[in-house]
LUMTORLO-984334 format. One line per 2 residues: number of its first residue (from 0); their letters; for each residue x, y, z of C-alpha. Coordinates in nm, 2 decimals, padded with zeros to 4 digits, always signed. Example, Ala and Ser with C-alpha at 12.3 -4.5 7.8 and 13.67 -1.06 7.14 Angstrom:
0) as) +01.23:-00.45:+00.78 | +01.37:-00.11:+00.71
***
This chain:
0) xx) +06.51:-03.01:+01.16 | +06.78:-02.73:+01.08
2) xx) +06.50:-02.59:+00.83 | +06.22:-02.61:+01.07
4) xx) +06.42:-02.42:+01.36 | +06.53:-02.15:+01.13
6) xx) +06.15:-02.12:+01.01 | +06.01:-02.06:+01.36
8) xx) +06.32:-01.79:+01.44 | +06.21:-01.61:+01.16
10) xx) +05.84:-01.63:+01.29 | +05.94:-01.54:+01.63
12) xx) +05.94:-01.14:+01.60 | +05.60:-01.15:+01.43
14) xx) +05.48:-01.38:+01.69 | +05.60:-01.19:+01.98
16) xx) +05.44:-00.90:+01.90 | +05.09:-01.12:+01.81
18) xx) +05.13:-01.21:+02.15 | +05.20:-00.88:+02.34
20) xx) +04.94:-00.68:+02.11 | +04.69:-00.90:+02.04
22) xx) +04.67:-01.23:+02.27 | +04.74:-01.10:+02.57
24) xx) +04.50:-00.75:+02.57 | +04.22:-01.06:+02.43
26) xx) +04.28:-01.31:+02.71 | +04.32:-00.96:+02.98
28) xx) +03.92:-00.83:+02.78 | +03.79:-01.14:+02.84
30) xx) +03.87:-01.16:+03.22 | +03.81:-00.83:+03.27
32) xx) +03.45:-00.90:+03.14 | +03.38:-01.12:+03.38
34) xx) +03.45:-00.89:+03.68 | +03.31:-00.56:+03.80
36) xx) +03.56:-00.37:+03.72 | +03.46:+00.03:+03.72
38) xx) +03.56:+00.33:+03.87 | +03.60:+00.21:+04.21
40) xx) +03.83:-00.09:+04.12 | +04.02:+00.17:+03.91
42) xx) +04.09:+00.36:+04.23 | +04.18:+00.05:+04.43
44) xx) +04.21:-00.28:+04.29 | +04.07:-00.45:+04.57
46) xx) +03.72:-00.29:+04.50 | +03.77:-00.56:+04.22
48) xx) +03.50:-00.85:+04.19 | +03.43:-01.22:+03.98
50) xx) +03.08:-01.19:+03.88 | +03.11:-01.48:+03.62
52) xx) +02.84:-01.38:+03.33 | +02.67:-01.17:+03.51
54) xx) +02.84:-00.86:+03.31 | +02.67:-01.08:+02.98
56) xx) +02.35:-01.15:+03.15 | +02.25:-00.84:+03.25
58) xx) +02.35:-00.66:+02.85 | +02.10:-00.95:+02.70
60) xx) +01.81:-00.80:+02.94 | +01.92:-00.48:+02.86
62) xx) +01.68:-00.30:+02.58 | +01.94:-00.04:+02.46
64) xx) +02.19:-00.28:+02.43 | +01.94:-00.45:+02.14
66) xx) +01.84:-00.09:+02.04 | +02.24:-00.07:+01.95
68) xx) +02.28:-00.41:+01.78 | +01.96:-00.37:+01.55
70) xx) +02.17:+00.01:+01.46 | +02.43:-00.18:+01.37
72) xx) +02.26:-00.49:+01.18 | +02.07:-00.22:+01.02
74) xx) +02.38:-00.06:+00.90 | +02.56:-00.39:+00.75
76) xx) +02.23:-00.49:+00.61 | +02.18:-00.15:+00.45
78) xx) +02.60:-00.03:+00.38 | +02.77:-00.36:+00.28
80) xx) +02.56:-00.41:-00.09 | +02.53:-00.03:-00.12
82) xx) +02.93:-00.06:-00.07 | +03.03:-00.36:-00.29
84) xx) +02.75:-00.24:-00.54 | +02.96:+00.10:-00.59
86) xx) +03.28:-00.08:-00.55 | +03.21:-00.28:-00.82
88) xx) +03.04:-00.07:-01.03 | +03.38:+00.19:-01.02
90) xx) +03.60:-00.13:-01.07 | +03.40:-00.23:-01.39
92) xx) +03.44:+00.19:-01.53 | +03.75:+00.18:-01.44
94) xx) +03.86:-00.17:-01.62 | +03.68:-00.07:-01.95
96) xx) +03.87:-00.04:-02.25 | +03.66:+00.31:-02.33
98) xx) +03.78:+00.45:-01.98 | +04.03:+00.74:-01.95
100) xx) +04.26:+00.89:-01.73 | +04.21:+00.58:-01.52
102) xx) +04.55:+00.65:-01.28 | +04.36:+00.99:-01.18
104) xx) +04.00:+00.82:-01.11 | +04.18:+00.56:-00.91
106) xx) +04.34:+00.84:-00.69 | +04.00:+01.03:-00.67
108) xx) +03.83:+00.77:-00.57 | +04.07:+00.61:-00.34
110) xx) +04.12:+00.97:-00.19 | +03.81:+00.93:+00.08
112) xx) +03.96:+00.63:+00.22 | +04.31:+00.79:+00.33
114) xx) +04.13:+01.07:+00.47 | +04.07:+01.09:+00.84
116) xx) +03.75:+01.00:+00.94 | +03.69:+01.25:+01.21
118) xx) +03.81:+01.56:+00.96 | +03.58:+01.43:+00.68
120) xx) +03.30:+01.34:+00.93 | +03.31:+01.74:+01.09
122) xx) +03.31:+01.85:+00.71 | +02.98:+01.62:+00.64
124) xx) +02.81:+01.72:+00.91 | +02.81:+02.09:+00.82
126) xx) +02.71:+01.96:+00.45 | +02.41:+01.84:+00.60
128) xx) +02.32:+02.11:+00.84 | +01.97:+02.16:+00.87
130) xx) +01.98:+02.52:+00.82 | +02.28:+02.62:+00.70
132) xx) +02.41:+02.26:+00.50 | +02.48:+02.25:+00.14
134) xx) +02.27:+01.94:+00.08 | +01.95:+02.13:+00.21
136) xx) +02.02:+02.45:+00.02 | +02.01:+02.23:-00.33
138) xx) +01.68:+02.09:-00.22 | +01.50:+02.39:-00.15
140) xx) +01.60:+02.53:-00.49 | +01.45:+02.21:-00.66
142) xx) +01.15:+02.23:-00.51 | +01.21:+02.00:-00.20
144) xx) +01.13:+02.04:+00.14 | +01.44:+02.07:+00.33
146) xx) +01.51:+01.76:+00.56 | +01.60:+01.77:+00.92
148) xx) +01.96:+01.50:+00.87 | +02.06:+01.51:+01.20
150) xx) +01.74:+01.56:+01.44 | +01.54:+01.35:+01.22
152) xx) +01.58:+00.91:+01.39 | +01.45:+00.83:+01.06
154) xx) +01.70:+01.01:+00.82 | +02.01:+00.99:+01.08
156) xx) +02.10:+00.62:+01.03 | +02.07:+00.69:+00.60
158) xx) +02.30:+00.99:+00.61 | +02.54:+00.77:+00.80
160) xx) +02.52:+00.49:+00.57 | +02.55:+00.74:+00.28
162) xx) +02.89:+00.90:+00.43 | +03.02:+00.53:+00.51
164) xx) +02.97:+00.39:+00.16 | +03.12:+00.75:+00.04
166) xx) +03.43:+00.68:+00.26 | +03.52:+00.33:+00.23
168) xx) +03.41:+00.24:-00.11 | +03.71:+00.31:-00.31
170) xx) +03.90:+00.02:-00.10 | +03.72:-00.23:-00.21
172) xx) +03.71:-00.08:-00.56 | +04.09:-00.17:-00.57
174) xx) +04.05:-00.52:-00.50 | +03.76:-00.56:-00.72
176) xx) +03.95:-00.44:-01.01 | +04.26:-00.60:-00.90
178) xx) +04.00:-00.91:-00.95 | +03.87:-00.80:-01.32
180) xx) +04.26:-00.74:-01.46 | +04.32:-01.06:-01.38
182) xx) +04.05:-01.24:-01.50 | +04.22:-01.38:-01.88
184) xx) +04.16:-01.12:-02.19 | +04.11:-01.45:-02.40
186) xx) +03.79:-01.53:-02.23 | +03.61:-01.22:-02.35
188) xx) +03.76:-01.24:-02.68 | +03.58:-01.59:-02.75
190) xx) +03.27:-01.47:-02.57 | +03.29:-01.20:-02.81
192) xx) +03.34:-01.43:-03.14 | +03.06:-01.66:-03.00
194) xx) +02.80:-01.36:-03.05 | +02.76:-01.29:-02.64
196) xx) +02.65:-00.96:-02.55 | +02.81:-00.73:-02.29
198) xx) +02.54:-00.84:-02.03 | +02.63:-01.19:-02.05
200) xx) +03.01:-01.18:-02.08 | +02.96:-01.04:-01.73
202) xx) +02.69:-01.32:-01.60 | +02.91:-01.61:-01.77
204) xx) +03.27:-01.49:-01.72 | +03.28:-01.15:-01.51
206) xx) +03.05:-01.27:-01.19 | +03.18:-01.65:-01.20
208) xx) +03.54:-01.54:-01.22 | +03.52:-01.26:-00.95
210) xx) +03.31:-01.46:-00.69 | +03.60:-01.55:-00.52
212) xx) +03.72:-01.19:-00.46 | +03.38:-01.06:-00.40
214) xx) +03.37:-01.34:-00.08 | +03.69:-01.21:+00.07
216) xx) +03.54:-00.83:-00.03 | +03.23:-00.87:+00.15
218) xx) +03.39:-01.05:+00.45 | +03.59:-00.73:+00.50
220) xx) +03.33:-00.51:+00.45 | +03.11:-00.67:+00.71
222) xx) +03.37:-00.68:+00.94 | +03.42:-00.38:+00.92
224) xx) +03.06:-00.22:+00.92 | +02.98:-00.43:+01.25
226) xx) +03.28:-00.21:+01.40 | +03.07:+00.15:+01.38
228) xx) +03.20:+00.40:+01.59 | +03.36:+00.71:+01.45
230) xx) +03.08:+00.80:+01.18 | +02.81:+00.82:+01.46
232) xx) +03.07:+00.97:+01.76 | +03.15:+01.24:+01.52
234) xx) +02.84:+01.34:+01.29 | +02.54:+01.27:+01.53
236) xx) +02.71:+01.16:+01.89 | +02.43:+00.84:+01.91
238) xx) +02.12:+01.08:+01.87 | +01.86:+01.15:+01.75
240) xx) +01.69:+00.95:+02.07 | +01.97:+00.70:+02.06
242) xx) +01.87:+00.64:+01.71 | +02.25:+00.59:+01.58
244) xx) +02.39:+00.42:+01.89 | +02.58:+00.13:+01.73
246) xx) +02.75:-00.15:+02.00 | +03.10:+00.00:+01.97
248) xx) +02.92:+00.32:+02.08 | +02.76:+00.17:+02.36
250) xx) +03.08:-00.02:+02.44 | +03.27:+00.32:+02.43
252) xx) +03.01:+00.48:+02.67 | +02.99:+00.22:+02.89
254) xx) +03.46:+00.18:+02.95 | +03.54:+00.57:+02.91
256) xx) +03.21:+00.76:+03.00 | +03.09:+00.54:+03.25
258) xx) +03.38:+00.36:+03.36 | +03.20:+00.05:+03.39
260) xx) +03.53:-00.13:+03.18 | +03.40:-00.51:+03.26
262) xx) +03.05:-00.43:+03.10 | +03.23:-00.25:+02.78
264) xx) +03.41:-00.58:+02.82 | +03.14:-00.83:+02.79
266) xx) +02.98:-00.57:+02.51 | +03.29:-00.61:+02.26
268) xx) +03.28:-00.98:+02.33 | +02.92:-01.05:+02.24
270) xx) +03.01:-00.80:+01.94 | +03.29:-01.10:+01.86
272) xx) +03.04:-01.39:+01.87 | +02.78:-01.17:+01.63
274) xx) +03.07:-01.09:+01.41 | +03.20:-01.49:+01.39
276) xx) +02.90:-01.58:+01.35 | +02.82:-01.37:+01.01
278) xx) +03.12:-01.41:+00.88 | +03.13:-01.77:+00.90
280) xx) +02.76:-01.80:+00.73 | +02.91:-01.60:+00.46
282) xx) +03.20:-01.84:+00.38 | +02.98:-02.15:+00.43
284) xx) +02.73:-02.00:+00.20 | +03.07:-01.93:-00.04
286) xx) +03.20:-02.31:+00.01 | +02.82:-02.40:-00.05
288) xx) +02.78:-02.19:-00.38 | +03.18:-02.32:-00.49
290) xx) +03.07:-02.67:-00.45 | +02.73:-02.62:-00.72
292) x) +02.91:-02.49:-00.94
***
């Protein structure tokens, strides 16, 4: 009993501020989404109205609110293999026994991540300038006709994926190789005397050893592609026509341009079912493959 008490009195700091920080602003979201709270309500609370779903109703019938979400599906879809197929492909460079330098390429790489957003977002934007950009400069002295990267819907959302995987790749590229170093040296070492070739030490020991890790990887990476916002805000401000609006855009818009703070509300929660609801196909589909094998 002694144990048990002194085990929650250690956990009651960390739990306090769970509660203050996290709980409480959730449980406050959630009500606040299913008032009318805006501008006027801000002014004088008792402007303030229950409206039930209505806030949630009235986003489902709402077509830029769909416009966003397929942005942002379109973005996971697209970013999170493009992401874990660079992460991984780093991780395996880096782990090889012909690799040098390695503590320098791990900081290079790794550098992106650290950096603010916003300052590398401002720098990548002039990269891809349509007149005066770097990127379009090269391509007109290959031969290439230069490409409109920000006024163009259909090259806004690529450029954005591009700069995303640039920026966060090098995360999961520690975790991956964090994976591969500990995956046992004997393992390739009898693969090796057995005759098995480089390609299939990686499909028999490599890929069946790092699954695990590459679940928890990809979990975080969709997680945190659903949660688009600065990339977009900074680079193209949700044009072309809307073409790059993602739902924490619209949710942004809709609290602190707008004011409308129970509809931004009801937006992040229906961003909170759509994220649930990915993740946890991915780790049935994890248990699924676990239990096969």
């Amino acid at each position: 009993m002694n144990r048990s008490r002194a085990a929650w009195l250690f956990l009651a700091p960390a739990l306090l501020v769970l509660a203050v920080f996290f709980l409480v602003p959730v449980i406050a979201g959630l009500l606040l989404s299913l008032t009318d709270y805006d501008l006027y309500a801000l002014a004088d609370i008792h402007n303030l109205r229950f409206v039930g779903l209505h806030n949630y109703w009235e986003l489902l019938h709402r077509p830029l609110f769909w416009a966003a979400l397929g942005h942002t599906l379109y973005f996971v879809i697209a970013g999170v293999p493009l992401s874990i197929a660079v992460s991984l492909g780093a991780a395996l460079l880096l782990n090889s026994p012909f690799a040098r330098a390695r503590a320098f390429f791990r900081t290079a790489l790794f550098a992106p991540v650290v950096t603010t957003v916003v300052a590398v977002a401002v720098i990548w934007r002039y990269l891809f300038n349509p007149k005066y950009g770097v990127v379009n400069f090269v391509l007109v002295h290959l031969g290439v006709h230069p490409v409109d990267w920000l006024g163009d819907p259909h090259w806004a959302m690529p450029m954005i994926i591009l700069f995303a995987v640039w920026k966060n790749f090098g995360y999961n590229m520690i975790i991956l190789l964090a994976g591969l170093q500990a995956i046992p040296a004997e393992l390739y070492e009898a693969a090796r005397i057995d005759g098995a070739s480089v390609w299939r030490q990686f499909r028999h020991i490599t890929w069946p050893m790092l699954t695990p890790i590459l679940l928890l990887v990809c979990i975080l990476t969709v997680s945190g592609y659903f949660q688009l916002f600065a990339e977009p805000y900074v680079i193209t401000e949700g044009g072309p026509l809307q073409s790059t609006v993602s739902v924490l855009y619209l949710m942004y818009d809709e609290g602190f341009k707008y004011w409308n703070m129970g509809t931004a509300s009801a937006v992040a929660f229906l961003l909170f079912v759509v994220m649930f609801a990915a993740t946890a196909l991915m780790w049935r589909a994890g248990e699924a493959r676990e239990a096969v094998a």
